[in-house]
Legacy VTK file of the C-alpha trace (Angstrom):
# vtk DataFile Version 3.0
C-alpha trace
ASCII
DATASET POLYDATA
POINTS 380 float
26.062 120.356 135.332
25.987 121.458 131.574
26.718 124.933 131.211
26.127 125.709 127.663
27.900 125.463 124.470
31.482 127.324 124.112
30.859 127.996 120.305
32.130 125.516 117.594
35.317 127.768 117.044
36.540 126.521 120.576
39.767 124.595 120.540
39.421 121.214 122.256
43.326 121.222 122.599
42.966 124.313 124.918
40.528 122.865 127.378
42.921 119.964 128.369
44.255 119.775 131.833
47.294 117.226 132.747
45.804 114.310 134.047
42.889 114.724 131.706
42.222 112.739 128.396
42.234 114.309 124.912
41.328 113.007 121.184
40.578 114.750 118.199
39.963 114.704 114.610
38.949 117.169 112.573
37.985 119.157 115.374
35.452 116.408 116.948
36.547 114.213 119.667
36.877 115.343 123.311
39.548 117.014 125.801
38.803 116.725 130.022
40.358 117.190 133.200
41.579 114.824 135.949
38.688 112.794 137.654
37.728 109.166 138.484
39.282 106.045 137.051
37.144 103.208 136.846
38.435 99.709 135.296
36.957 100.014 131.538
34.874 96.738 131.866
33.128 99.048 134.540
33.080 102.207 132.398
29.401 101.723 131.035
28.027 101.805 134.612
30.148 104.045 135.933
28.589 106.279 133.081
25.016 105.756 133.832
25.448 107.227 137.418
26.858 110.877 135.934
25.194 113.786 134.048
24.178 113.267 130.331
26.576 114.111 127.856
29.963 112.655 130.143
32.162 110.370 128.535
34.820 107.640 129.747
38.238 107.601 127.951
42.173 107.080 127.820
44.139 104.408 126.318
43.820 100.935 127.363
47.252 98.678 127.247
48.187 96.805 124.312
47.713 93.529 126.379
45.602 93.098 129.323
42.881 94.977 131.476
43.265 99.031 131.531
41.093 101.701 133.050
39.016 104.743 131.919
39.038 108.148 133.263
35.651 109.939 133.764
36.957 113.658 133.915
35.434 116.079 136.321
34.957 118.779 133.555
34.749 117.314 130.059
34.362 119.471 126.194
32.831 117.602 124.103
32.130 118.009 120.252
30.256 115.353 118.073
28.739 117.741 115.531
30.818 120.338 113.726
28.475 123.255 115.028
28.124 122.006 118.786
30.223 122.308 121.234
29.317 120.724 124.549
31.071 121.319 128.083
29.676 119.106 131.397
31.171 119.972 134.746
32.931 123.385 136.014
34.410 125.854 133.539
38.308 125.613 133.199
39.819 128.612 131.586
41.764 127.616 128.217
45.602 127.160 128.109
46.738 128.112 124.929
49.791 127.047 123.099
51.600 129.848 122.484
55.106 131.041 121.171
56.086 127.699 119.231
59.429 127.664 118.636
61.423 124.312 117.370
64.358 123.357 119.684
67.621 121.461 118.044
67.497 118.799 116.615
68.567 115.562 118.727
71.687 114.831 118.186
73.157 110.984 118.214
74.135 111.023 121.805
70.989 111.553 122.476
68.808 108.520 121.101
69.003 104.794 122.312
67.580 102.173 119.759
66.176 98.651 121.043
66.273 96.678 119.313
69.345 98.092 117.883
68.832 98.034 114.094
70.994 94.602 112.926
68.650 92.902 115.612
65.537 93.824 114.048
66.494 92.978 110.451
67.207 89.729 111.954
63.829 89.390 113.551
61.886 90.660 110.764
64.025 87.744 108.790
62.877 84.753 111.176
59.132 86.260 111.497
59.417 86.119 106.733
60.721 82.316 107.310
57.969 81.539 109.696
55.216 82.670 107.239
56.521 81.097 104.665
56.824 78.133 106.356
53.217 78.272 106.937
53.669 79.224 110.791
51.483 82.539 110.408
50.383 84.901 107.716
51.638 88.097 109.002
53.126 89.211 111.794
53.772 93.131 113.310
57.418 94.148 114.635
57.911 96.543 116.543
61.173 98.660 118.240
61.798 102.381 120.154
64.043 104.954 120.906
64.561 106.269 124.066
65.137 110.335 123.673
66.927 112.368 126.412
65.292 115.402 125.573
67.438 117.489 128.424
64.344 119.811 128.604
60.530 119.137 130.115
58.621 117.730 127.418
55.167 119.703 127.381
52.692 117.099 125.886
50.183 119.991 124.720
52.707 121.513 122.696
53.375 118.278 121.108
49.946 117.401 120.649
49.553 120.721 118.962
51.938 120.227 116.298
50.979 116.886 115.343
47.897 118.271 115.143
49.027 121.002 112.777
51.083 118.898 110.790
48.186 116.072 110.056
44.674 116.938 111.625
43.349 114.656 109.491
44.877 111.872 112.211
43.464 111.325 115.543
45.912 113.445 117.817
45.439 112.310 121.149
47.207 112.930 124.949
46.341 110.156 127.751
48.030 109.247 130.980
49.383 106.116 130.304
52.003 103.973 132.890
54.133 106.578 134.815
53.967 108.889 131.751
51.842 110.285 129.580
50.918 108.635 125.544
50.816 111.407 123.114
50.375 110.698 119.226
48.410 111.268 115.904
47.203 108.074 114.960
45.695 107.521 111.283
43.992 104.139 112.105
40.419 104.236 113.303
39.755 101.147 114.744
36.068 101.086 115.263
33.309 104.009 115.772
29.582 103.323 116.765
27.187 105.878 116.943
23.733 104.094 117.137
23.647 100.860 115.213
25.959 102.634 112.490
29.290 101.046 112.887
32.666 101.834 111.119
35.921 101.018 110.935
38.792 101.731 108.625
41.870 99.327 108.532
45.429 100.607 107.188
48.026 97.814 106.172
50.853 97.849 103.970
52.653 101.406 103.295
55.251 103.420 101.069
57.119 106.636 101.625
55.826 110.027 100.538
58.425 112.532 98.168
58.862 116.053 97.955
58.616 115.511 94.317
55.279 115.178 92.409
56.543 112.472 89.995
58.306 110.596 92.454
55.497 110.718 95.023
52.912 109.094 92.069
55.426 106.629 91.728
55.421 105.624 95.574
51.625 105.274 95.644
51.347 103.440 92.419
53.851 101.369 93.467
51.959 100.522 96.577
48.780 99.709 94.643
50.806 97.073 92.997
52.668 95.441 95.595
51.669 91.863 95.789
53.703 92.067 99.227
51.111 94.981 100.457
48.108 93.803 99.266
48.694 90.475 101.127
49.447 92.810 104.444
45.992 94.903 103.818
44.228 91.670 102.922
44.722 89.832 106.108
43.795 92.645 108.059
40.622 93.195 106.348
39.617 89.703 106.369
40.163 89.905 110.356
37.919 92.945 111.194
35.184 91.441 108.885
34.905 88.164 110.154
34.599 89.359 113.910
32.106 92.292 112.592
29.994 90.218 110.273
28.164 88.141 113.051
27.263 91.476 114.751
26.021 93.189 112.094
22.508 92.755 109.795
24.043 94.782 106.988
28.035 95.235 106.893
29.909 96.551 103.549
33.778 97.240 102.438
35.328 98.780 99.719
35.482 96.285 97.343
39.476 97.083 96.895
41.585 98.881 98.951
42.306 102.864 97.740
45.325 105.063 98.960
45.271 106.752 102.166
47.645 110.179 102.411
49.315 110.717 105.355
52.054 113.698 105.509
55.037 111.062 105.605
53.537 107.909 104.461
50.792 106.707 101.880
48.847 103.597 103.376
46.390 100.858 101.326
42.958 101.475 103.304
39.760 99.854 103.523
36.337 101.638 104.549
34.254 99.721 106.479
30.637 100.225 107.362
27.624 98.665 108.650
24.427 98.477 110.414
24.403 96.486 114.283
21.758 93.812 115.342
20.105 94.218 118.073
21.113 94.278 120.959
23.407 96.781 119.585
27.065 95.766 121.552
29.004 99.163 122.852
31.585 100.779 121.172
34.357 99.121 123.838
32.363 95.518 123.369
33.498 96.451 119.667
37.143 97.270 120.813
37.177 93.843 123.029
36.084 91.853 119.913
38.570 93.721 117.377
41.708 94.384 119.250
44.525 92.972 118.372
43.638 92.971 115.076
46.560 91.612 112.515
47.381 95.636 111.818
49.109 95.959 115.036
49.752 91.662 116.342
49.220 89.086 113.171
47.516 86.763 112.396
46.755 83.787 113.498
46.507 85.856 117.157
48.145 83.308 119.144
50.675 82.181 116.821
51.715 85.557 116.202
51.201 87.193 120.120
53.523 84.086 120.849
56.208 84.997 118.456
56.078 88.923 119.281
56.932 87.888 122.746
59.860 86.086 121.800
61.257 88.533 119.126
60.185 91.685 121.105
62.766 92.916 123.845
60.381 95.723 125.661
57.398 95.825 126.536
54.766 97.600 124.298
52.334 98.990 127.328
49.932 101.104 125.509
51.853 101.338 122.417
49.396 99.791 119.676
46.529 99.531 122.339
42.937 101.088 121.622
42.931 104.751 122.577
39.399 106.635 122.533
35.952 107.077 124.408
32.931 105.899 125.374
29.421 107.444 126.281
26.774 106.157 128.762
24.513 105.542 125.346
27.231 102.968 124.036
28.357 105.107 121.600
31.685 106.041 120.812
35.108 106.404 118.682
38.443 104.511 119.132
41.608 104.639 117.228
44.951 102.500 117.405
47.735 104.346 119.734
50.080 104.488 116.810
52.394 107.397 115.643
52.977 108.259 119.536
55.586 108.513 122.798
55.772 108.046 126.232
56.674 111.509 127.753
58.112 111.139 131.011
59.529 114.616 132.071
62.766 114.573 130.133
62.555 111.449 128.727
60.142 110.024 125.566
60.098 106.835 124.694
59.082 106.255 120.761
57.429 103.411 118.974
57.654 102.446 115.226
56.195 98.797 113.662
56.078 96.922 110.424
53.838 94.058 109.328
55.850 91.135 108.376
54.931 88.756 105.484
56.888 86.004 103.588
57.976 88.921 101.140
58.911 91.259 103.457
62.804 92.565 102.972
64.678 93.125 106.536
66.658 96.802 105.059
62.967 97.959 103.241
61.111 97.322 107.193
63.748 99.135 108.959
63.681 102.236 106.884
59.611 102.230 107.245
60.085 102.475 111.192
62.793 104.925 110.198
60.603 106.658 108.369
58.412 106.627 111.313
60.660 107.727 113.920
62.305 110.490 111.689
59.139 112.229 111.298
57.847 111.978 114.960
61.684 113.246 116.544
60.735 116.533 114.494
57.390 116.806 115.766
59.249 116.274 119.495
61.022 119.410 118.880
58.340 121.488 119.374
57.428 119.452 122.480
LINES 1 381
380 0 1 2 3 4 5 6 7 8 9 10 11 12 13 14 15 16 17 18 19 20 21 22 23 24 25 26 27 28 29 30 31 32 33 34 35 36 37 38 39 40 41 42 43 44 45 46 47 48 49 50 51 52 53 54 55 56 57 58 59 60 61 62 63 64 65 66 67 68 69 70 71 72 73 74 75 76 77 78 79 80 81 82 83 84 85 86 87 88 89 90 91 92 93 94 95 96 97 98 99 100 101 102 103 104 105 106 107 108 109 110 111 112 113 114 115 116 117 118 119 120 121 122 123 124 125 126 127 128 129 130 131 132 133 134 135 136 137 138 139 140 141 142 143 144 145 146 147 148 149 150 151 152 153 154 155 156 157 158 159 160 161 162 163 164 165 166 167 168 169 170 171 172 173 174 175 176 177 178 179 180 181 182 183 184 185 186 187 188 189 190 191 192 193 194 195 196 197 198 199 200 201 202 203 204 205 206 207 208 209 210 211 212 213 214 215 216 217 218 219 220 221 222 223 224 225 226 227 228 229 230 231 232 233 234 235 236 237 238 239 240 241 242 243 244 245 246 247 248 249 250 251 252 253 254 255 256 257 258 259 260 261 262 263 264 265 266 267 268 269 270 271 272 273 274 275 276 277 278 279 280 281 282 283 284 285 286 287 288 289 290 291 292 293 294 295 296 297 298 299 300 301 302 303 304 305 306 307 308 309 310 311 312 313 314 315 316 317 318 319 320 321 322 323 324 325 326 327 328 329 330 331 332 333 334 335 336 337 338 339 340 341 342 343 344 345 346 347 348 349 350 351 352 353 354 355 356 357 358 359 360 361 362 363 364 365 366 367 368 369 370 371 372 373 374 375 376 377 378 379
């Protein structure tokens, strides 16, 4: 049962429980407990059977069927000034004394691909698109990190959180670990008829230095290479939304997104569903994989990750979010994230590949990527 409102101040962060599902954005999302897993096709009924207000969520895999968890207690926030909680009351775990630990040292961190491999995929996936193969194509690789310590995914959670809350920061069980990561990618949000979704393609590093930061994101604005990355994306998420929508609108050219390590080309979309409104994870099933985390054409590019990929993603890149029993809800791409498994994390970094794309430039954007998350990890 509902048992009232814990006040709008009330950190979702704190009402997580291990085995529970959390995701946030400037302070709205939701944070549960353990409870029922239902396959996510299922979700919707599954829903219909429990008290208003509960809400079925995790992160589904980046290929194939996944599940959702309906937690037993659930905090809820969809309006800045209300703060629901369904279920029994969990007192709040705090994150307290934060304290960095080393720095990981080389012996520590495992590459795979190593980094000579990669630049040579990322060359064959450029002479495939130019060769007319594909248009664009996402590479991905990981490090494997022996922490020597437990990795504490709340803690982690809570400085990615600190360091962008502007991202979605989000913890779910995921394999035989647990996903946790700040993801600036929404992939689709319904709330009603109103749909939205906001696509982030091509990228360039952020500077310390004012000058030399302007000159990053101008740079980006410019890049015929980037553009072409953001474009095909776009084009994707509006042809499979258009059909589904009476009234659907983008930007009419893509602006700068800031992120605290990396400034992104981003469209806003928005529009109004036709009835029979679809769910928010009909949405997800008629999105995902969009071009920002596969390529495009889907098969052609799916068939070439599979050759040029030596792991296997599992949730990395896979829609992470929630649902409600109305149909409503928000999902985001698992991006920016690990696999915490005790000790061990497992990190993920990817690049979209086009016929301009330079092998060195790619690397040092996942890099870029994996530098930024192995300090987060220290405080994990």
């Amino acid at each position: 049962m509902t048992d009232g409102s814990p006040g709008p101040a009330f950190d979702l962060l704190a009402a997580w429980q291990p085995g529970g599902i959390y995701i946030e954005r400037d302070r709205m999302g939701v944070a549960t407990g353990p409870g029922t897993w239902v396959p996510s096709e299922d979700a919707p009924a599954a829903l219909g059977r429990t008290e208003p207000g509960a809400v079925a969520g995790g992160v589904l895999p980046f290929e194939g069927e996944g599940e959702l968890l309906i937690g037993s207690c659930i905090v809820r926030r969809h309006d800045p000034h209300v703060t629901t909680r369904i279920g029994p009351t969990m007192p709040p775990a705090l994150v307290t004394g934060l304290v960095p630990s080393d720095a990981f040292g080389a012996s520590q961190l495992s590459y795979e691909p190593e980094p000579a491999l990669f630049e040579g995929a990322v060359r064959e996936v450029a002479r495939r698109v130019r060769g007319g193969d594909l248009r664009k194509a996402v590479l991905a690789r990981t490090i494997e990190v022996g922490a020597g310590r437990t990795l504490d995914p709340r803690r982690l959670a809570h400085r990615l959180r600190a360091v962008d809350p502007h991202a979605f920061t989000f913890i779910a069980p995921a394999g035989e670990g647990v996903l946790v990561g700040a993801s600036p990618e929404l992939l689709v949000s319904r709330r009603g008829t109103e749909v939205r979704a906001n696509p982030l393609a091509g990228s360039a590093p952020r500077s310390g230095d004012r000058d030399e930061d302007r000159a990053f994101a101008d740079g980006l604005v410019r890049s015929s290479k980037d553009r072409e990355e953001h474009a095909v994306v776009v084009e994707a998420v509006m042809e499979v939304l258009s059909p589904l929508c009476e009234r659907l609108r983008a930007d009419p050219e893509p602006v700068l997104a800031e992120t605290p390590n990396v400034w992104h080309l981003s469209t806003r979309i928005e529009g109004r569903l036709r009835a029979p409104a679809p769910s928010a994870l009909d949405l997800v099933a008629a999105l995902h994989p969009t071009p920002a985390v596969a390529g495009t054409p889907t098969d052609v590019a799916m068939g070439l990750l599979h050759q040029l990929e030596s792991f296997d993603r599992g949730s990395y890149a896979g829609p992470v979010g929630w649902i409600d029993a109305a149909g409503d809800g928000t999902w985001a791409i698992a991006l920016r994230c690990a696999l915490l498994r005790g000790e061990q994390a497992t990190l993920y970094a990817g690049a979209g590949i086009v016929g301009e794309s330079d092998p060195a430039a790619e690397l040092d954007e996942t890099d870029r990527k994996f530098r930024a998350f192995l300090d987060a990890l220290r405080w994990g």
